[in-house]
N, C-alpha and C positions, 0 to 999 in steps of 0.2 A: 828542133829539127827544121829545115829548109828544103824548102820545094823546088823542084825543077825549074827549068827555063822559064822566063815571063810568059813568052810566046804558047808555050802547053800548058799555062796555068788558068783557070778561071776561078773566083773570088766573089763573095756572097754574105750574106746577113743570118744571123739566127736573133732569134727574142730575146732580148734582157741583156742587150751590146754586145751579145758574141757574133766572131765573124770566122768565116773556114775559107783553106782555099784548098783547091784540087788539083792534082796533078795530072794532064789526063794521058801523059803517057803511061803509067800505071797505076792509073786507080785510086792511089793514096790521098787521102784526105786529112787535113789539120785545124781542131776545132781550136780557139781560143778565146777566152772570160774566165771571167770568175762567177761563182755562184749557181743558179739554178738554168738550164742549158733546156729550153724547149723547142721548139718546130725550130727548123732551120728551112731554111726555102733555095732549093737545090733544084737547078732544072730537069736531070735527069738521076736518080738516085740511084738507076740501074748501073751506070758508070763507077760508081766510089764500089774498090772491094776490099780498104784497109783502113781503120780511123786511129788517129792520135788526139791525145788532149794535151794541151799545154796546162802546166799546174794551177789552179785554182776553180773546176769545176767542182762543182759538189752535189749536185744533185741531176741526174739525167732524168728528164720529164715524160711526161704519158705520151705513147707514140711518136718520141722523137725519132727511130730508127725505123717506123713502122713499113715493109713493104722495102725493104733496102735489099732486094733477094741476091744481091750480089756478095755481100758486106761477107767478108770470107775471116777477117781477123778482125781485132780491135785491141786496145792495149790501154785499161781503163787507169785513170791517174791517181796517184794515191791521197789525192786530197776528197775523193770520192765517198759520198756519206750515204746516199742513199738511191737506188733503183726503183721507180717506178713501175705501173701497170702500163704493161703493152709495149713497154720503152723499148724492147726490142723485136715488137710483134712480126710473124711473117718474116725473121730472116732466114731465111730459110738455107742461107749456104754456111751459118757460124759454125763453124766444126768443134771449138771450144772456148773455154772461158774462166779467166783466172781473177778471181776475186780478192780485191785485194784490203792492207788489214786494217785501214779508217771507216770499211762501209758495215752499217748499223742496220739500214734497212732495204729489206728487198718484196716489193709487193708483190702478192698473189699475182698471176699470169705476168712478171716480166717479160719471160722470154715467151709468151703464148708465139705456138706454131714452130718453133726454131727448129724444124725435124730435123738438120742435122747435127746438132751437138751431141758432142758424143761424151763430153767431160768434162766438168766442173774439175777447178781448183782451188784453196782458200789461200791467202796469207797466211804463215803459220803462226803471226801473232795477235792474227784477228779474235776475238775473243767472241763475235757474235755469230760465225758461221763455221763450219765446219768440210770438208769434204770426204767424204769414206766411198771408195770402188769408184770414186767418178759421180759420185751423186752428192748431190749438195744438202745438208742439214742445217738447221740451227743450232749457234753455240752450246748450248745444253743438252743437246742430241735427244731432243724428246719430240720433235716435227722434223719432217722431210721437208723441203723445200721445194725441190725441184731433181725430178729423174732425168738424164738426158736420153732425149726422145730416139736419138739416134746411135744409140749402144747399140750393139748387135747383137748384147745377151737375147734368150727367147723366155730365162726362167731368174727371178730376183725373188729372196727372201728379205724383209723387214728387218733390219737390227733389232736384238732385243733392247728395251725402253724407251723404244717411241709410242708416244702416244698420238698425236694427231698427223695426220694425211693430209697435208697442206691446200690450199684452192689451186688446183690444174696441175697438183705436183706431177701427174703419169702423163698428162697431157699428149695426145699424140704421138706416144710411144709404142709405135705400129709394131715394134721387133717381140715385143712382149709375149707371150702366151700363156705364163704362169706369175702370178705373184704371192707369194709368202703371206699374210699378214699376222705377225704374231699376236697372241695375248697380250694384252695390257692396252692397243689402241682406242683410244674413245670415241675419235672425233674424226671423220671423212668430211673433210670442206666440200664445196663447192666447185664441183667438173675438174674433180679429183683424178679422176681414168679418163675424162673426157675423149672419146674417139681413139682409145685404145684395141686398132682393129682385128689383132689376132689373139686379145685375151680371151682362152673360153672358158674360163671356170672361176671362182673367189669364192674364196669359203671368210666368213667375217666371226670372232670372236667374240663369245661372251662377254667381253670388257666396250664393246662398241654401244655409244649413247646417244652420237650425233649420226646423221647425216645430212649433208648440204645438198642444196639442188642440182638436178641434172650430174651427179657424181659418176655415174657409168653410161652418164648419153653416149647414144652413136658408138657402143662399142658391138659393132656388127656380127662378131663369130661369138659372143656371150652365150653359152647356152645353159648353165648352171649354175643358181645364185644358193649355197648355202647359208644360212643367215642363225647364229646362236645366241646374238645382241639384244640389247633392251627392248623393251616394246615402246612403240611410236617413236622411233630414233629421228626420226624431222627434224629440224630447225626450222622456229618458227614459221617462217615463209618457206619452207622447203617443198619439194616438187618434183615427181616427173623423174626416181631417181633413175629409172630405167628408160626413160625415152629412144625411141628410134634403135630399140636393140631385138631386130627382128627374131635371130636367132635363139632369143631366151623361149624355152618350154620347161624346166623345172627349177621351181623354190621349192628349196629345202627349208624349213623354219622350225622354231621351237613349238612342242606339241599343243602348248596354248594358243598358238596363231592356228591352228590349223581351220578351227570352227569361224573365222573372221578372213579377214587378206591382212597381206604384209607391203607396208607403202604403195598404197592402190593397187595390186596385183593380186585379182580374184580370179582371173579366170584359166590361169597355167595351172600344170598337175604340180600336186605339193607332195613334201614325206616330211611325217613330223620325224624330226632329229633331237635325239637324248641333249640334251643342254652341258655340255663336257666342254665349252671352251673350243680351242684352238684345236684340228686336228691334220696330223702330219700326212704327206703325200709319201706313197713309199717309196717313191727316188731319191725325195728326203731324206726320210729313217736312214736307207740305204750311204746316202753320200756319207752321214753324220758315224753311220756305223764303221766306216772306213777311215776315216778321222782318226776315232778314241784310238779304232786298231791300232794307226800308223804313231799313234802319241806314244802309247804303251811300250811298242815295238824299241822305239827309239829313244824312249827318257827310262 
């Protein structure tokens, strides 16, 4: 690809010999290297609101997009192996993002902050990620990766056989107000829900073993944590999983928590709850019962 006129163009460095130039009649930017692609030194980054790679990038580095609130599209190249933490942090205008089928790994908070993605896509011969509803999984489909923050849904249920809840997978997924989580999940990483502001309720499964710090911080309309999971579900350094969640006044826990607290929380009203696992909401039941009907009806 070729950029505009000399005259509207300005031209720049990144680390490890790559070098980009900009178009500044609209926005478009063109990175080029091979290999591991980190800080680029861009004067104003509010300007670029499209990126290209020329072939042979492979790894996009920690906060190399960080704070790029403009960056509206990107069109990542297929020599691409791996996604960094924060590599996309704060873009806040990505509307989406298509994954394509060389890349291997994707760390916990890539896209931290990116409120408006609204859908993931995979390569369909990627063999390590997956996409289902717009939400991004690992090839095995047993972790969520990443929700997009900026779907519009209000209520998402869990595929069944997932087991872990990725680190920052709901992240900032302000649309939210109900989520699913089926039986069989073990493991809520770390600011999992993080700043999930219209979730108010989570009910967690008897199959639940882990959880990572800060997993429901800052979700401010929380006001219902049912809890049917293992006792002392921590990770070792774990912490604080309800931090800054003003709105929380009842845990529900299993009837042996009741005479102790549950992850530091002594002093909200508790109900001990029968130890049954997962249990369904009835808009749930409802939707599910209208399903079988229409399956019946028509096979």
């Amino acid at each position: 690809m070729i950029l505009g006129s000399c005259e509207n163009v300005i031209r720049g460095t990144c680390d490890n010999g790559f070098t980009w130039g900009l178009d500044l009649d609209d926005g478009h930017m063109i990175i080029n290297g091979a290999g591991k692609v980190t800080e680029c030194s861009v004067p104003n980054a509010t300007l670029v609101t499209s990126v290209t790679f020329n072939y042979g990038v492979s790894v996009l580095g920690t906060y190399l997009f960080k704070e790029w609130t403009n960056l509206s599209d990107i069109l990542l190249p297929n020599s691409l192996l791996e996604i960094e933490n924060n590599a996309f942090r704060s873009c806040t205008s990505l509307k989406e993002l298509f994954i394509p089928a060389g890349v291997r790994v994707i760390d916990g908070g890539a896209f931290w902050n990116c409120t408006s993605i609204k859908s993931f896509s995979v390569d369909k011969i990627n063999m390590n990620f997956v996409a289902k509803e717009d939400v991004l999984f690992k090839g095995n489909g047993k972790e969520i990766v990443r929700y997009p923050p900026g779907n519009l849904r209000t209520k998402y249920s869990l595929p069944y056989g997932i087991e872990k809840i990725g680190t920052s997978a709901f992240q900032g997924s302000s649309f939210l107000q109900d989520v699913y989580i089926q039986s069989g999940v073990k493991h809520i990483d770390t600011l999992a829900f993080r700043h999930c502001d219209h979730l108010k309720s989570i009910s967690l499964p008897s199959t639940v073993s882990k959880i990572g710090s800060y997993a429901f911080m800052g979700c401010t309309s929380l006001e219902k944590v049912t809890y049917f999971g293992q006792k002392n579900p921590a990770d070792p350094a774990g912490k604080q999983f309800f931090d800054d969640c003003p709105s929380l006044k009842t845990v529900c826990v299993r009837p042996d928590y009741v005479s102790g607290s549950f992850c530091n929380i002594s002093s909200f009203s508790k109900c001990a709850v029968e130890d049954s696992g997962y249990t369904l909401s009835p808009s749930f039941v409802l939707m599910m019962f209208i399903s079988m009907t229409l399956f019946f009806i028509f096979h």
